[in-house]
C-alpha positions, 0 to 999 in steps of 0.5 A: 810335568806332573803339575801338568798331567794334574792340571789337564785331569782336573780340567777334564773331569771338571768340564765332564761334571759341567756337562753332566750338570747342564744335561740334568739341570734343564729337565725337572725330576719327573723327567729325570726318574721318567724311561723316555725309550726302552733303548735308554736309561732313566737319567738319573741312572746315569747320573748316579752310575757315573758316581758310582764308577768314579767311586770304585776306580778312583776312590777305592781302587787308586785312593785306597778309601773305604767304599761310601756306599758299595750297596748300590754298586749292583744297581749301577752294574751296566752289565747286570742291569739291561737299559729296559729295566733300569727304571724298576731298580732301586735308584737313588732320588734326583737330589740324592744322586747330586749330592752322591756325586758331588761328595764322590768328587770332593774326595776325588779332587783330594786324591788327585792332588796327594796322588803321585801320578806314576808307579803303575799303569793306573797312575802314570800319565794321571790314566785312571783319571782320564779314564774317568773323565772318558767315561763320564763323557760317554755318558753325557753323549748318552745322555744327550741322545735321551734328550733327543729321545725324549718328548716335549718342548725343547729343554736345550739350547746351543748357537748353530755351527759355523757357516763355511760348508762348501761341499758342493765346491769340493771333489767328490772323493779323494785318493788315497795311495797304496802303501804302509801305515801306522794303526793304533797307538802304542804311545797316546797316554789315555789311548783305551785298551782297543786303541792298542797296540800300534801295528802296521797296516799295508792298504791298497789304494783307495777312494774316500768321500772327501765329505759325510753323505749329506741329508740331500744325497740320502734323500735321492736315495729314498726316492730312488725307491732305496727302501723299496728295492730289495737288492740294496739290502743285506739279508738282516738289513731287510728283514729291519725295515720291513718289519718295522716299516723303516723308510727314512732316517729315524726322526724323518717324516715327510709332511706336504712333499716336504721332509721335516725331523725333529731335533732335541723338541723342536721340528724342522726341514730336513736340511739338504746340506748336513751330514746325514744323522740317525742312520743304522749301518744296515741304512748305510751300507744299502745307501753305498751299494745304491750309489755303486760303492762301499762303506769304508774299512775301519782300516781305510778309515784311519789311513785316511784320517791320520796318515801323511803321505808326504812325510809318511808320519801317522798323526794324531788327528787329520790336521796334525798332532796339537789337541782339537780346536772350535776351528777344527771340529764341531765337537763337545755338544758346542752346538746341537747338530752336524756342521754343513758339508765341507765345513772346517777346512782347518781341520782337513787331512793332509790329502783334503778330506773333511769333517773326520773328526766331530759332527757324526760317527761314521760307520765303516764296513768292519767288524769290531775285533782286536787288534794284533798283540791286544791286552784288556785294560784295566778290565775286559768288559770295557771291550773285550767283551763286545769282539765278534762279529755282533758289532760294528765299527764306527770312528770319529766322533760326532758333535756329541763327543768330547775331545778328551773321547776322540782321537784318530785311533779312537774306536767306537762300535754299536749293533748294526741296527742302531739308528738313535745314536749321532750315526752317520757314514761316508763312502769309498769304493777300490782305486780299480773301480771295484766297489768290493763286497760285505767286511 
């Protein structure tokens, strides 16, 4: 058993620093140490942090080594440091952040193999190196969301997702009964704080979209004059667009009666049957108000993605409980945009709705909060610190997100206003008819 949990942290952090390396590989230095937006890091911030993060919990806190360079630990202090002025500190080179990394995992790769992998929270199930692994995938999917920010000629490349949407030929929305079910988890092994604990949750029945709004669906509502009407929008929502002329999705512009993106350097027809990308949970919620429905709860959301009617057992993904699979989910930046609606039927839910894993995040209409008998863990600014009502939920991960980040209980959250992240959403509305109000 313990051979296992090493074999399955050294393959997570492995594949981690091979995406890590790719994503700062294909641009030269320049446009490593360049601020491709105010809302992002330098890459070499990144890079470097990642190190950093490496070295202090896995070095230091569970290996008991001397500190290699605890100077720099304030430079890579997300919480000190804003995005918007990362580029003034005092970062290290491009070559010196490779080797910082690098020499941080020799010594890692050493720990994890002397490391008894019980005796404490840290160490049981190998958490604090799956912790790690987490953490440098995040911020890969960060870093992929700066290659998009970035301008210029395209620096990435990746084969397109399968074709086998059908979303067309699907019911438009599926029906999810009353009853109780299991929320959270009390027993995934690197499950995050804000994953725990497991709770039960009694859901009245409700609608679901069976697949994301599609970039065809949102363009209806733009012409519809969505961005124009001021009835679909929450008071902040409004206040957005108008004051900085938002009407399309972020990257969307329309060029001879045709909408065009631009996507990782290259531009491109807006295609009508992917999921929608790059919308804020303001967009989302006045596209459902449009459409006379509502953004699903977060807890709605997981009902629908893990919950099993027929035997009444909560699994770990819609399809089941075996770990994610290319026939699955468009996941761990395989390929360089959603996967058509309707795609990945093998990865349906039990009561038939697609894509609820992988492709895009999807907003839901709740509050980030904690859940019932929460404990920050190992720190509170992991989550603890974003609880309010200043965040909003967003679950299942997009085709950014690696499988070792994202679960059926995993919990991701973001300013409403975001629209740079791989954001997208579907609708549901009450079993009666009633679409409901604001969570």
């Amino acid at each position: 058993m313990t051979d296992d949990l090493r074999t399955r942290a050294l393959e997570a952090l492995t594949a981690a620093r091979t995406r890590t390396a790719t994503l700062t590989s294909c641009v030269d230095d320049d446009e490593l140490t360049a601020q491709h937006s105010p809302l992002m890091s330098p890459l070499v911030w990144d890079l470097a942090h990642i190190g950093n993060q490496e070295e202090q919990w896995l070095l230091r806190t569970v290996g008991g080594r001397e500190a290699l360079r605890p100077e720099i630990d304030s430079v890579y202090d997300a919480f000190e440091h804003p995005r918007a002025l990362r580029p003034t500190l005092p970062l290290l080179a491009p070559a010196e952040a490779r080797v910082y990394a690098s020499d941080v995992r020799g010594r890692v790769l050493d720990i994890l193999e002397r490391t008894p992998l019980e005796g404490g929270p840290l160490l049981d199930a190998a958490f604090a190196f799956g912790m790690i692994a987490q953490h440098e995938q995040q911020h890969d999917e960060t870093m992929l969301i700066t290659h998009q920010l970035r301008r210029g000629p395209a620096a990435l490349t990746a084969p397109e997702p399968p074709a086998t949407g059908n979303g067309q030929l699907l019911p438009s929305e599926v029906l999810v009964p009353a009853g109780p079910f299991t929320m959270g988890t009390s027993s995934e092994p690197w499950a995050l704080d804000n994953e725990r604990p497991a709770h039960e949750r009694v859901v009245p029945a409700y609608c679901i979209d069976t697949v994301p709004v599609t970039c065809g669906a949102y363009q209806a509502f733009i012409e519809d004059g969505g961005y124009t009407e001021r009835c679909w929008w929450a008071d902040e929502g409004w206040e957005q667009i108008r004051q900085h002329g938002i009407g399309a999705p972020l990257f969307w512009r329309r060029e001879g009666g045709v909408w065009l993106r631009r996507r990782f350097g290259v531009t491109e027809e807006v295609p009508p049957d992917e999921p929608v990308l790059h919308v804020s949970w303001y967009e989302a919620d006045a596209y459902a108000r449009w459409a006379g429905r509502r953004l699903p709860t977060e807890t709605e959301w997981e009902k629908a993605a893990r919950h099993d009617p027929g035997s009444g057992r909560t699994r770990r993904y819609p399809w089941g409980d075996e770990e994610p699979t290319p026939a699955h989910a468009n996941l761990g930046q395989r390929h360089l945009r959603p996967a058509a609606a309707g795609s990945y039927p093998e990865g349906a839910s039990p009561l038939g709705v697609r894509q609820l894993i992988g492709d895009v995040w999807e907003w839901t209409s709740s509050d980030f909060l904690a859940y019932p008998g929460f404990a920050a863990f190992p720190y509170r600014e992991y989550s603890e610190v974003f609880f309010g009502s200043e965040y909003k939920v967003l679950r299942g991960g997009s085709f950014a997100v690696d499988p070792v980040a994202c679960r059926g209980t995993f919990r991701n959250w973001d300013l409403p206003v975001r629209r740079q992240i791989f954001s997208g959403f579907r609708t549901a509305r009450d079993a009666d008819g009633q679409t409901g109000g604001l969570a």
